[in-house]
C-alpha positions in Angstrom: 73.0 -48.5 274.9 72.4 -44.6 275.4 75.8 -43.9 275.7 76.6 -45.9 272.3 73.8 -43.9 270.6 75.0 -41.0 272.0 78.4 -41.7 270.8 77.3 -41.7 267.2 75.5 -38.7 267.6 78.2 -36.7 268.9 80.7 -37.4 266.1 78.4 -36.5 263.1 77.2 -33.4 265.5 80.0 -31.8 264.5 78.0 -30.6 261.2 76.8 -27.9 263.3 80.5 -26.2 263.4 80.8 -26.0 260.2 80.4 -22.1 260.4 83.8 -23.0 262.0 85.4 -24.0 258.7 84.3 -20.9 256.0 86.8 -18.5 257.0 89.7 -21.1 257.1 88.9 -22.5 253.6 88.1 -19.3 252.2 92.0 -18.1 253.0 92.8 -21.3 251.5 91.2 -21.5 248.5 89.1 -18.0 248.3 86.0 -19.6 248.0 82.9 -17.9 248.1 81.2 -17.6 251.9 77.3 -18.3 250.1 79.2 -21.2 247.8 80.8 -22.7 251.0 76.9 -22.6 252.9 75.9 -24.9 250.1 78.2 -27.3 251.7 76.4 -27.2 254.5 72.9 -27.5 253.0 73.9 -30.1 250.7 75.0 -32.2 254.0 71.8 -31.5 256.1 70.0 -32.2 253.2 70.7 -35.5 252.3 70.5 -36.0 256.0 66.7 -35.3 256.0 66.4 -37.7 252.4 68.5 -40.5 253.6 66.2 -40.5 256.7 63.4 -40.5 255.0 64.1 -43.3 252.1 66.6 -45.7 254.0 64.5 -46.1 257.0 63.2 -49.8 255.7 66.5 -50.2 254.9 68.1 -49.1 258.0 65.6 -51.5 259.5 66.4 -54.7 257.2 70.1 -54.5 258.1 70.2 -54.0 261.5 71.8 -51.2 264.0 75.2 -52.5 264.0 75.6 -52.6 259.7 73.8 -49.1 259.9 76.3 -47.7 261.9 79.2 -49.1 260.3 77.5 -47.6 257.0 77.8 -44.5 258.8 81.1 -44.4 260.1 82.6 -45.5 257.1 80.4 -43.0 254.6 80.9 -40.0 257.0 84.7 -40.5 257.5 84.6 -41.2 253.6 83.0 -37.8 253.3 85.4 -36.1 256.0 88.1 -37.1 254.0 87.1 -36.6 250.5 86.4 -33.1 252.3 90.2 -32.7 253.0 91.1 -33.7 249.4 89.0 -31.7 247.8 90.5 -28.5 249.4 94.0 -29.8 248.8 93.2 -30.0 245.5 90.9 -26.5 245.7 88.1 -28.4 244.0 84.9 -26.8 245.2 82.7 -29.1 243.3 84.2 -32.1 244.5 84.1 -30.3 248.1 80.3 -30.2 247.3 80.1 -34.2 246.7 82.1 -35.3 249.4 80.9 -33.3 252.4 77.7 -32.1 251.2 76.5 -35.4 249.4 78.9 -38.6 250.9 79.1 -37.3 254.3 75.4 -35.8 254.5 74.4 -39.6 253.6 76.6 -41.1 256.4 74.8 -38.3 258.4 71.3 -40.1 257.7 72.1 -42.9 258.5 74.1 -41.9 262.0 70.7 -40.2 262.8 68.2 -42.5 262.7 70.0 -45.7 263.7 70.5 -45.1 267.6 67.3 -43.2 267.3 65.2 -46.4 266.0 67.0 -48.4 268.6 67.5 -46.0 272.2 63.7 -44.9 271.7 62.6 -48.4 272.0 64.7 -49.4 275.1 62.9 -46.4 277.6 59.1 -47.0 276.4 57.7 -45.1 279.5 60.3 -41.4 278.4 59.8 -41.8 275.0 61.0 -38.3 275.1 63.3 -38.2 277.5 64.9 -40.7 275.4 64.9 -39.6 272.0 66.3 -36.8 273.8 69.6 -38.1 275.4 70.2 -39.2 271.9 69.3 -36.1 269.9 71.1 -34.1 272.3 74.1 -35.6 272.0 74.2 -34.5 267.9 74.5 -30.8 268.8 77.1 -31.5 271.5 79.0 -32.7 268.8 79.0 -28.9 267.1 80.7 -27.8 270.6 83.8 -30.6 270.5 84.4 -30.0 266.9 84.5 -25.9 267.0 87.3 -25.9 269.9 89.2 -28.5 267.7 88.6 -27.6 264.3 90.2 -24.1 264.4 93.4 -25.1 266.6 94.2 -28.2 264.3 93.7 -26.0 261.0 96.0 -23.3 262.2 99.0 -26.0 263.2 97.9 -28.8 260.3 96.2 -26.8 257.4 92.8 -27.6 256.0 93.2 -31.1 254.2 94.9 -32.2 257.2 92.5 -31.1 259.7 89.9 -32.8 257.5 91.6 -36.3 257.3 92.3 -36.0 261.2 88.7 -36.0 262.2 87.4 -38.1 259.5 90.6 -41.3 261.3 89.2 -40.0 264.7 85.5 -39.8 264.2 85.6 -43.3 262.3 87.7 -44.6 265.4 84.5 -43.6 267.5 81.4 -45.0 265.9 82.9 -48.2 264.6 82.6 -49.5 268.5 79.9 -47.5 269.5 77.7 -49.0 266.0 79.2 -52.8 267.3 77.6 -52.5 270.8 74.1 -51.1 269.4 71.0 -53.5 269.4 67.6 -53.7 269.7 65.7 -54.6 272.8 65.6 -59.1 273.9 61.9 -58.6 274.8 60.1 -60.5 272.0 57.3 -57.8 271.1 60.2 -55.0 271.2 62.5 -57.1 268.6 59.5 -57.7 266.3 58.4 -53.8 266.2 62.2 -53.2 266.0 62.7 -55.1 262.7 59.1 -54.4 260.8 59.4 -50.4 261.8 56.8 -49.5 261.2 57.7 -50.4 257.5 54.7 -51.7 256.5 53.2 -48.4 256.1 52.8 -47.2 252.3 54.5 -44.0 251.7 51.5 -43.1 250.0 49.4 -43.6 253.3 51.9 -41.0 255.0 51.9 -38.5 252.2 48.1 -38.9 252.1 47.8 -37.7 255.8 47.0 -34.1 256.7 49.1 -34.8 260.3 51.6 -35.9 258.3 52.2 -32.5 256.7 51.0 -30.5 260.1 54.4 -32.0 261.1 56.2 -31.2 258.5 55.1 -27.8 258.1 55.9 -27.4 261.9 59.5 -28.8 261.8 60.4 -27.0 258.3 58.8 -23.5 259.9 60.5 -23.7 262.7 63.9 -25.4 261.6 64.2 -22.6 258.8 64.5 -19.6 261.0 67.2 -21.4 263.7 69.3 -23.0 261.1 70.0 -19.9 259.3 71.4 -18.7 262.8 73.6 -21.8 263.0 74.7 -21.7 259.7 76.0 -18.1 259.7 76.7 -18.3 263.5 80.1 -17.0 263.8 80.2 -14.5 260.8 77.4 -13.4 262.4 79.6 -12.9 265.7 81.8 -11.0 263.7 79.6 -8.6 262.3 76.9 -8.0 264.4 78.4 -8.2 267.7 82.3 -7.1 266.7 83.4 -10.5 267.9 87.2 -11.8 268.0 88.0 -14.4 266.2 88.0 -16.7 269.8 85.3 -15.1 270.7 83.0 -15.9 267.7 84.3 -19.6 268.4 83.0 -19.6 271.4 80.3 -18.1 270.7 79.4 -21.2 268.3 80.0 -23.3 271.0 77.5 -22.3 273.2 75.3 -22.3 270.6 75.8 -26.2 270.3 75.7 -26.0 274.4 72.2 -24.6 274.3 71.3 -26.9 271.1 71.9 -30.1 272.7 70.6 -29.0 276.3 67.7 -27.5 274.6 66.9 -31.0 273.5 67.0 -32.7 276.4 65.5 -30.2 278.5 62.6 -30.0 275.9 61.7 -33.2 275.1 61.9 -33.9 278.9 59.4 -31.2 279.7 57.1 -33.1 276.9 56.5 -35.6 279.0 54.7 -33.9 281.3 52.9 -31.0 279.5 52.2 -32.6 276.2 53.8 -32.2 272.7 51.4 -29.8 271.5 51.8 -27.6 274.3 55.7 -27.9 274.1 55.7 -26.5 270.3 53.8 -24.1 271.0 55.8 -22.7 273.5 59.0 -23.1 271.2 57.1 -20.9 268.4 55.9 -18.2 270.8 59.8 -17.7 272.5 60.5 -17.7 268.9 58.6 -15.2 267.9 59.2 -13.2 271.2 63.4 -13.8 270.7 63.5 -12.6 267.3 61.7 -9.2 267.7 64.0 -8.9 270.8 67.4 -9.4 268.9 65.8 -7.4 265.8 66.2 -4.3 268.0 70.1 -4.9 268.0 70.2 -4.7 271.8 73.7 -5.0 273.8 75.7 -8.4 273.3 74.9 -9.9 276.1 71.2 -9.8 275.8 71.5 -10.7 271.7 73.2 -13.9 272.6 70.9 -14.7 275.2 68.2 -14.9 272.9 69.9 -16.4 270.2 70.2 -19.6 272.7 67.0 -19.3 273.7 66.0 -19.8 269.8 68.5 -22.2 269.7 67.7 -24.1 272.4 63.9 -24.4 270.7 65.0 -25.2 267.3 66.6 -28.7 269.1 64.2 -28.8 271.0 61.8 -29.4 268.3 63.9 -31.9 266.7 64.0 -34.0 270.4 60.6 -33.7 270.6 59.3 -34.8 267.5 59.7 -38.6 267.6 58.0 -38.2 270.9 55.0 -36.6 269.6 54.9 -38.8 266.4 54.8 -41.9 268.5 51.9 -40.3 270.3 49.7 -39.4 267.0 50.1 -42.5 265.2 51.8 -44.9 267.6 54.8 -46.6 268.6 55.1 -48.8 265.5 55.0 -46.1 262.9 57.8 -43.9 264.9 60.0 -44.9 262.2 58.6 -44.6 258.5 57.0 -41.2 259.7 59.4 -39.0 261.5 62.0 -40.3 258.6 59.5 -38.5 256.0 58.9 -35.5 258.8 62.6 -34.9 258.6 62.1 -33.9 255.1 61.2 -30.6 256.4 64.7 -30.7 257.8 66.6 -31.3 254.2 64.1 -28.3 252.7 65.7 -25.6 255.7 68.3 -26.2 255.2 68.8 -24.5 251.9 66.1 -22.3 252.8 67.1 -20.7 255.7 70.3 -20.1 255.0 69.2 -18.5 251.3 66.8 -16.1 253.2 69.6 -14.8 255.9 72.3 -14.4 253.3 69.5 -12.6 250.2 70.5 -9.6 252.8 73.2 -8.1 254.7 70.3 -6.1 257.0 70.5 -9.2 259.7 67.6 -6.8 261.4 65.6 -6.9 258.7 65.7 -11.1 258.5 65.5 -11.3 261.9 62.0 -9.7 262.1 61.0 -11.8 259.1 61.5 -15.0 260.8 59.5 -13.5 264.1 56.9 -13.1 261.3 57.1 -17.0 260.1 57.5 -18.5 263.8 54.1 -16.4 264.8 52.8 -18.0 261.6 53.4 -21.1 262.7 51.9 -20.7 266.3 48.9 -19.5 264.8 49.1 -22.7 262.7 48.9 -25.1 265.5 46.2 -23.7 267.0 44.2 -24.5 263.9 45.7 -27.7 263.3 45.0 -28.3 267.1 42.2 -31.0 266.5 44.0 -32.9 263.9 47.3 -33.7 266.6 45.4 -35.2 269.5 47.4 -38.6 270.7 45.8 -42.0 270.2 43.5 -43.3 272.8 45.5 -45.2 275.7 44.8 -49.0 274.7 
């Protein structure tokens, strides 16, 4: 059952390379590198709403028809993708990646989510982990292939390949997906938690601790991802292969970052696992901000990295332990609003400058922010009493 979440995960992981595709579609078409980042917002945004709206949904139809939905609305968008740039259409490019594919996104996130979660109720993190995790190794897979296949196949082509391939992946894994036999498990499964008003949610001040916590700390590492290997390229004189590769590790130490995080969570605490992620933040950013040698820049760029998935691993975990197993669901699909908000506005703030130094220190600024938030906010996240 992991390995079939996992599975979905990995394929619509390959978001996170999309750095990967600017300079091949610019040569093709000579669009824009900020228009072509709306792309990319536009997808992780309508991740974030799809999550957050189409939970009940998601819930009503089961894990198997939700990640069929998936398969078929992400390859849809993959495709679409390819025809768009055959055609050099950049609006259309913005509807069918940014808007078709970012659904299929939402829905490829939460499903094996909802479902893995519920089948390891003693590693609640651990779990949500092995499944988040596998979404950034998706960004490594996809940044060794994209580049390769573009160079032999062109840009459409390379577009339609993935979109036949990553279908051919999560139509099996969504068959084999289900929830657990036990009784209780099936019932939670199905209600999800959906019985809570959104009204109730958006009247919570936890709720928006969360959110604020995610967005925060989402902003500042998804900037880095978005503009990962331009970034390469400028800051640290990279190759062309070398910037590549340099995206890859970043989806290395994304995905391992989310394991490793949300494992730790488990036995230091949620609150004490975000705070950690905002204070090596904070510490990682001043670091890099001083333009130090290569080596040590990318060292802290994976260290962010590997906080900024962390985060995103964690989060079910320590929404399960504030309001409780049964409202996992409805609430961390409204915390990953935070997620669609980052994404246009971290990439806006790194690309309002070429100074990378000068962005860099502003988001050590916003992660120390944040720590300084949860200690305030401390009181309002305590877990629910063991019953």
């Amino acid at each position: 059952m992991a390995l079939a979440g996992m599975t979905l995960q990995l394929c619509i992981g390959s978001i996170y390379a999309y750095s990967v595709w600017i300079k091949p579609i610019q040569t093709l078409n000579g669009w824009d590198a900020h228009q072509l980042k709306t792309a990319f917002s536009l997808a992780i945004c309508f991740l974030g709403l799809t999550a957050a709206f189409m939970g009940k949904f998601v819930q009503k139809i089961g894990p198997v028809k939700s990640g069929l939905l998936a398969a078929l609305l992400f390859g849809t968008g993959l495709a679409g993708a390819g025809f768009a740039n055959s055609i050099g259409s950049l609006p259309l490019f913005f509807l069918f990646y940014g808007v078709v594919a970012g659904i299929g996104l939402g829905f490829g996130y939460i499903t094996p989510v909802s479902v893995v979660v519920k089948w390891f109720p003693d590693k609640p993190g651990l779990a949500s982990g092995l499944v988040i995790m596998s979404f950034a190794a998706g960004s490594i897979l996809a940044a060794q292939v994209i580049s390769p296949l573009t160079m032999h196949y062109g840009v459409p082509v390379t577009f339609y390949i993935l979109a036949v391939a990553y279908a051919a992946l999560m139509v099996p894994a969504s068959l084999y997906l289900s929830a657990p036999v036990n009784a209780s498990a099936v019932k939670d499964y199905h209600s999800g938690g959906a019985d809570v008003p959104a009204k109730v949610i958006f009247g919570d001040i936890k709720y928006y601790a969360l959110f604020l916590m995610l967005f925060l700390n989402t902003t500042c590492g998804i900037a880095l991802i978005a503009v990962a290997a331009p970034m390469a390229r400028a800051v640290l004189h990279m190759t062309e292969i070398a910037a590549i590769a340099f995206v890859s590790l970043i989806g290395l130490f994304n995905g391992l970052g989310r394991l490793f995080w949300s494992s730790i969570s488990d036995k230091i605490g949620r609150w004490n696992t975000f705070m950690t992620f905002y204070v090596i933040g904070t510490i990682c950013f001043v670091v890099i901000a001083q333009t130090p040698a290569a080596g040590v820049f990318q060292i802290m760029v994976f260290l962010i990295i590997s906080c900024y998935g962390g985060a995103f691993a964690t989060m079910p975990a320590f929404i399960k332990d504030i309001y409780g197993e049964d409202k996992v669901g409805p609430v961390f699909g409204y915390v990953l609003l935070a997620w669609s908000a980052a994404a246009f506005v971290g990439p806006w703030l790194i690309s309002r400058t070429s100074n990378y130094q000068l962005i860099f220190y502003v988001f050590a600024a916003i992660l120390a922010f944040t720590a300084l938030l949860l200690v305030l906010l401390k009181g309002r996240l305590k877990p629910l009493a063991p019953r």
